[in-house]
C-alpha positions as CSV (number, residue, x, y, z in Angstrom):
1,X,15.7,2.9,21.6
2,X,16.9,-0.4,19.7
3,X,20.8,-1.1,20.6
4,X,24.0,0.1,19.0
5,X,24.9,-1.5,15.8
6,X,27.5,-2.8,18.7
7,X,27.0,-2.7,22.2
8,X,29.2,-0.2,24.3
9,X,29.4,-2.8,27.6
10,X,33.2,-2.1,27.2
11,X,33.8,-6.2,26.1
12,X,34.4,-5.3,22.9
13,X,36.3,-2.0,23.2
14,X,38.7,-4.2,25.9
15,X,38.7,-7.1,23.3
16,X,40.2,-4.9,20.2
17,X,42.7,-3.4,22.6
18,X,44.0,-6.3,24.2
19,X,44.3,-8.2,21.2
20,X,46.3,-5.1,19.4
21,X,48.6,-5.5,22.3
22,X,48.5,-8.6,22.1
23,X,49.9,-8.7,18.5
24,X,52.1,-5.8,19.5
25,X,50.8,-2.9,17.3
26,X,50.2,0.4,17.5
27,X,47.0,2.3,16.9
28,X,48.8,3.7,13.2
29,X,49.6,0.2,12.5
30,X,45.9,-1.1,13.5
31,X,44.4,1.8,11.5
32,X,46.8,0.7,8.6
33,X,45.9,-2.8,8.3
34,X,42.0,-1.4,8.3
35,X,42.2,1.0,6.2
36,X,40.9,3.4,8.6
37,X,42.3,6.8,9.9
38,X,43.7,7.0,13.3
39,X,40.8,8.9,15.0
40,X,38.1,5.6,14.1
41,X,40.8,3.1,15.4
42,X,40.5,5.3,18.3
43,X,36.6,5.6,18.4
44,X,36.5,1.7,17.7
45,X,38.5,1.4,21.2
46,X,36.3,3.7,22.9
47,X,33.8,1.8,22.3
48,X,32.6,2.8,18.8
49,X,30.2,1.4,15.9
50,X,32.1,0.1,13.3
51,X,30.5,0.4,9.5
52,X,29.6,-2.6,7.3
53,X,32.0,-1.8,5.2
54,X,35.2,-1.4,7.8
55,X,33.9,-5.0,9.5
56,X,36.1,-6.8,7.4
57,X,38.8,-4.2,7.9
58,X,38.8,-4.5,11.9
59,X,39.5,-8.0,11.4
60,X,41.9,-8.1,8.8
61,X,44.2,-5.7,11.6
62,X,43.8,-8.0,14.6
63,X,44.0,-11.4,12.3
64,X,40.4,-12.3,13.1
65,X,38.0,-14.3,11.6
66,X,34.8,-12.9,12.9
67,X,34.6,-10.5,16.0
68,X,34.4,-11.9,19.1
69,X,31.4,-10.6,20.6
70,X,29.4,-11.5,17.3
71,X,30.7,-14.5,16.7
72,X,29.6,-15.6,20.0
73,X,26.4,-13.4,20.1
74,X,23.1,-15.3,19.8
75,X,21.3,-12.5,18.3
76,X,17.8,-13.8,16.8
77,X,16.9,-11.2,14.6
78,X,15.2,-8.2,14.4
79,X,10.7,-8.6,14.7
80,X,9.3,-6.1,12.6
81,X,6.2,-5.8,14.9
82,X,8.1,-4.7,18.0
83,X,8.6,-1.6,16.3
84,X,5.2,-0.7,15.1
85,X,4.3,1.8,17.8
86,X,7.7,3.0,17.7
87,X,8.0,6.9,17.7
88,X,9.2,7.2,14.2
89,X,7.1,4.3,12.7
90,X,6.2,5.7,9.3
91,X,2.7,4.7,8.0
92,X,3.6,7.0,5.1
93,X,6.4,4.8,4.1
94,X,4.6,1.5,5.2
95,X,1.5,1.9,2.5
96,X,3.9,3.6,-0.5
97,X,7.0,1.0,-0.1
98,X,6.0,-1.4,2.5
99,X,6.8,-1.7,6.1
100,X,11.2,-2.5,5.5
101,X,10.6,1.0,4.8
102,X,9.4,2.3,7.4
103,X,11.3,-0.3,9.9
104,X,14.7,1.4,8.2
105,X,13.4,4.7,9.4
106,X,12.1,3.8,12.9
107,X,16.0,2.1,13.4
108,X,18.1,4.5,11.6
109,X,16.6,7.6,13.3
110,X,17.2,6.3,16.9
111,X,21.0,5.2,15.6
112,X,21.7,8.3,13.8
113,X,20.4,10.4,16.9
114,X,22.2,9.1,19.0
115,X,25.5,9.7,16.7
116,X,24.5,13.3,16.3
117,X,24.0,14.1,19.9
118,X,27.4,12.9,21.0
119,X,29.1,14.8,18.8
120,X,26.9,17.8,19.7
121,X,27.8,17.1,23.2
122,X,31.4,16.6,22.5
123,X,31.5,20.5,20.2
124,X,29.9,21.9,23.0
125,X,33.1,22.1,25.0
126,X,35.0,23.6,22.5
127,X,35.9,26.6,20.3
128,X,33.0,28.1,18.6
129,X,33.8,26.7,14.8
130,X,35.8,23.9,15.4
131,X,34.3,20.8,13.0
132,X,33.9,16.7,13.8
133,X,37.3,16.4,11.8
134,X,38.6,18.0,14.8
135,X,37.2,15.8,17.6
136,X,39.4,12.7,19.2
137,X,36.5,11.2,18.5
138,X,33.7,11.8,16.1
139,X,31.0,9.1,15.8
140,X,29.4,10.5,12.5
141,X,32.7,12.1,11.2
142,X,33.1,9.0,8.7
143,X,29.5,8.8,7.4
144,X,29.1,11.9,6.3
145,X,30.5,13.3,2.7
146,X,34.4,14.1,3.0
147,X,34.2,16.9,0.7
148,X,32.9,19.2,3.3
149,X,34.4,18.0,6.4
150,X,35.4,21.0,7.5
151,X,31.6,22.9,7.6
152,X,30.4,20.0,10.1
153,X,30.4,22.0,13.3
154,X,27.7,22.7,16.2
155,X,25.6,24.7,13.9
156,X,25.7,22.4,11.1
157,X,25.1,19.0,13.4
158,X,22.5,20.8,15.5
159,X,20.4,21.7,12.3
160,X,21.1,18.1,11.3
161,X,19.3,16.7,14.7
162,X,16.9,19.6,13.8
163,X,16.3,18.3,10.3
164,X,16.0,14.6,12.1
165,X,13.3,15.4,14.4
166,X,11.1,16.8,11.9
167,X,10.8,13.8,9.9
168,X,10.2,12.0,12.9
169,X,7.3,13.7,13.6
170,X,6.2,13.7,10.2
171,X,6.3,9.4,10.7
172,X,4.9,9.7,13.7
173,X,1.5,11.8,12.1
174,X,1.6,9.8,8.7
175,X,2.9,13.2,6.8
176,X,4.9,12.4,3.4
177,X,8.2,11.8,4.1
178,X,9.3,12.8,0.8
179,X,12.6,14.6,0.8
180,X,13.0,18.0,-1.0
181,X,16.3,19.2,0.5
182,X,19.7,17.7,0.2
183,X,20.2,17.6,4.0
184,X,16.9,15.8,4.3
185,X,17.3,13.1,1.2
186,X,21.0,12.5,2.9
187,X,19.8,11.8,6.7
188,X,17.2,9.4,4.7
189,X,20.0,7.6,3.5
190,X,22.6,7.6,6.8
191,X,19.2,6.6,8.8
192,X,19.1,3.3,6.1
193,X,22.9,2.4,6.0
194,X,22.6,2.9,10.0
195,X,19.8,0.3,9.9
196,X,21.5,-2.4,7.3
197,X,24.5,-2.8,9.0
198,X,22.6,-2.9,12.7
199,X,20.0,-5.4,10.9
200,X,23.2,-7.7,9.6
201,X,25.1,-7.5,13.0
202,X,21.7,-8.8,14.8
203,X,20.9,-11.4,12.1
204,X,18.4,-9.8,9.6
205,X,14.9,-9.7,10.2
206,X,11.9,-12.0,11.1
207,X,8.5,-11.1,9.7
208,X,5.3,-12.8,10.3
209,X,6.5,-16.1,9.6
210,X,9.5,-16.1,11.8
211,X,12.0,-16.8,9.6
212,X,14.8,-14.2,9.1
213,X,15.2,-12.6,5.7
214,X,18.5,-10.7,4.4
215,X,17.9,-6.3,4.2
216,X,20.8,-5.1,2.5
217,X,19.2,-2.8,-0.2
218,X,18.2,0.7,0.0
219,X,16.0,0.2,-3.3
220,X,12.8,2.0,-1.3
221,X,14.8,5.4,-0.8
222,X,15.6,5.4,-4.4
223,X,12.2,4.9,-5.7
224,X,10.8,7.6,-3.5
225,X,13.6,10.0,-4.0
226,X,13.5,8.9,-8.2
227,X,17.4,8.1,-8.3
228,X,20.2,7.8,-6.7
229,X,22.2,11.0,-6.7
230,X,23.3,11.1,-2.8
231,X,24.6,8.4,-3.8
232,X,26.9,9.2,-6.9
233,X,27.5,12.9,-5.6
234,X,27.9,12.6,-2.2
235,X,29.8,9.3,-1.5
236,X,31.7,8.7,-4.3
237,X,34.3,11.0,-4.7
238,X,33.0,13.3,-7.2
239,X,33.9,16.8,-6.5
240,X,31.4,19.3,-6.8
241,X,31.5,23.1,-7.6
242,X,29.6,25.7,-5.7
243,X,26.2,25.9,-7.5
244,X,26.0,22.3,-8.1
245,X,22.9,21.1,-6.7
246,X,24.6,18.4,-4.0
247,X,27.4,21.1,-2.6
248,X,26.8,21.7,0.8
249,X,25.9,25.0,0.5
250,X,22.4,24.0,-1.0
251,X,21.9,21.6,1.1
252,X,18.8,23.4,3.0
253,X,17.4,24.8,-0.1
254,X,14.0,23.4,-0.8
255,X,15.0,22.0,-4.6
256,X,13.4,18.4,-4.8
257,X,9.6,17.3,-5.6
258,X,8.3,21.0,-5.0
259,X,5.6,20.3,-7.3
260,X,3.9,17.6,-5.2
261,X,4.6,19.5,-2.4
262,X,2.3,22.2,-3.8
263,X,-0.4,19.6,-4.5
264,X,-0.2,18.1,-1.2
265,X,-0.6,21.4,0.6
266,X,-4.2,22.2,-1.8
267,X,-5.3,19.3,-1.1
268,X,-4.7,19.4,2.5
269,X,-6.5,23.1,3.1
């Protein structure tokens, strides 16, 4: 399993707390200056990921120009061949949109795992029904849509990790990997923000010629999905009725691409 998009040694959980004492502030304030709620402050000091797009955030707070443990990281880049007899190494996604593809996957699904199974652990100990939005600490609370916050319990996450190891094993046998519910087009998505921001942290990726090349698009996932509703429904404040394709209760109904679905089971039989 590839590392954290940060590592959890505790340097860099001690580093954001020292220097918020340091500069005298309080958790609220911190999360203030970041733009972040109280509860991911928190996480961030326990040792959390922090999302490409809070980076800038975290060091806006503390008054930093980089953070520490990256700026003085020697990370060399990510070699897409280490990963080709990874688990979750997609030939599917390799032949149709080339082997980024399937390198997102193979990253994102051990990062997003990993997420999902600490929260799991964490709603274990507590009240059947009680949601992420309810943890001291949720490590996928803020990736997923806000809408529905509140129907992200055990069941939810454990069909999630569910969902997950599915189209694992669909990499890992070269099945399609095209997604025809909601739940499975969005952990798609998560699995290739997971994998940008871990691939920027390390210093992008080095191909065949060793030189390391930028991965900041998830252009791939749009082309196999055909557009880029998760996107516009699910993440960018756009309220949705019940009925509407993207609400979260259709998110296990089988609504996408059933047609080639059809044509791929004749022509397997």
């Amino acid at each position: 399993m590839p590392a954290r998009i940060i590592k959890n040694d505790n340097t860099l959980s001690n580093q954001i707390k020292a220097r918020r004492t340091e500069l005298g502030l309080t958790i609220e304030e911190c999360a203030n200056r970041a733009d972040v709620g109280t509860k991911t402050w928190s996480r961030y000091e326990a040792g959390g990921s922090i999302r490409q797009d809070k980076y800038k955030g975290v060091c806006r707070a503390l008054n930093w120009h980089a953070i520490p443990e990256q700026a003085e990281s020697e990370e060399d880049g990510i070699r897409i061949d280490d990963y080709r007899k990874h688990e979750a190494w997609s030939s599917f996604l390799e032949g149709k949109y080339g082997e980024r593809a399937a390198l997102s996957f193979a990253i994102g699904s051990d990062l997003l795992y990993d997420k999902i199974d600490q929260d799991l652990e964490e709603l274990a100990h507590l009240p059947m029904g009680t949601h992420i939005g309810q943890l001291s600490i949720s490590w996928i609370c803020d990736d997923l849509p806000q809408q529905f916050l509140m129907f992200y319990n055990y069941d939810f996450l454990y069909n999630m990790r569910c969902t997950l190891q599915r189209l694992i094993r669909c990499a890992k046998n070269g099945y399609s990997m095209q997604a025809h519910t909601v739940l499975e087009e969005l952990i798609l998505y998560l699995c290739v923000q997971e994998t940008n921001f871990h691939i920027e942290i390390v210093g992008g990726i080095k191909g065949s010629n060793d030189e390391v090349d930028d991965y900041d698009s998830a252009e791939w996932l749009y082309d196999m999905v055909g557009d880029n509703d998760i996107v516009y429904y699910l993440f960018n404040d756009e309220y949705l009725e019940a009925g509407h394709s993207y609400h979260f209760s259709r998110w296990n109904e089988r609504q996408f691409w059933m047609k080639e679905k059809e044509e791929e089971l004749i022509r397997s039989t």
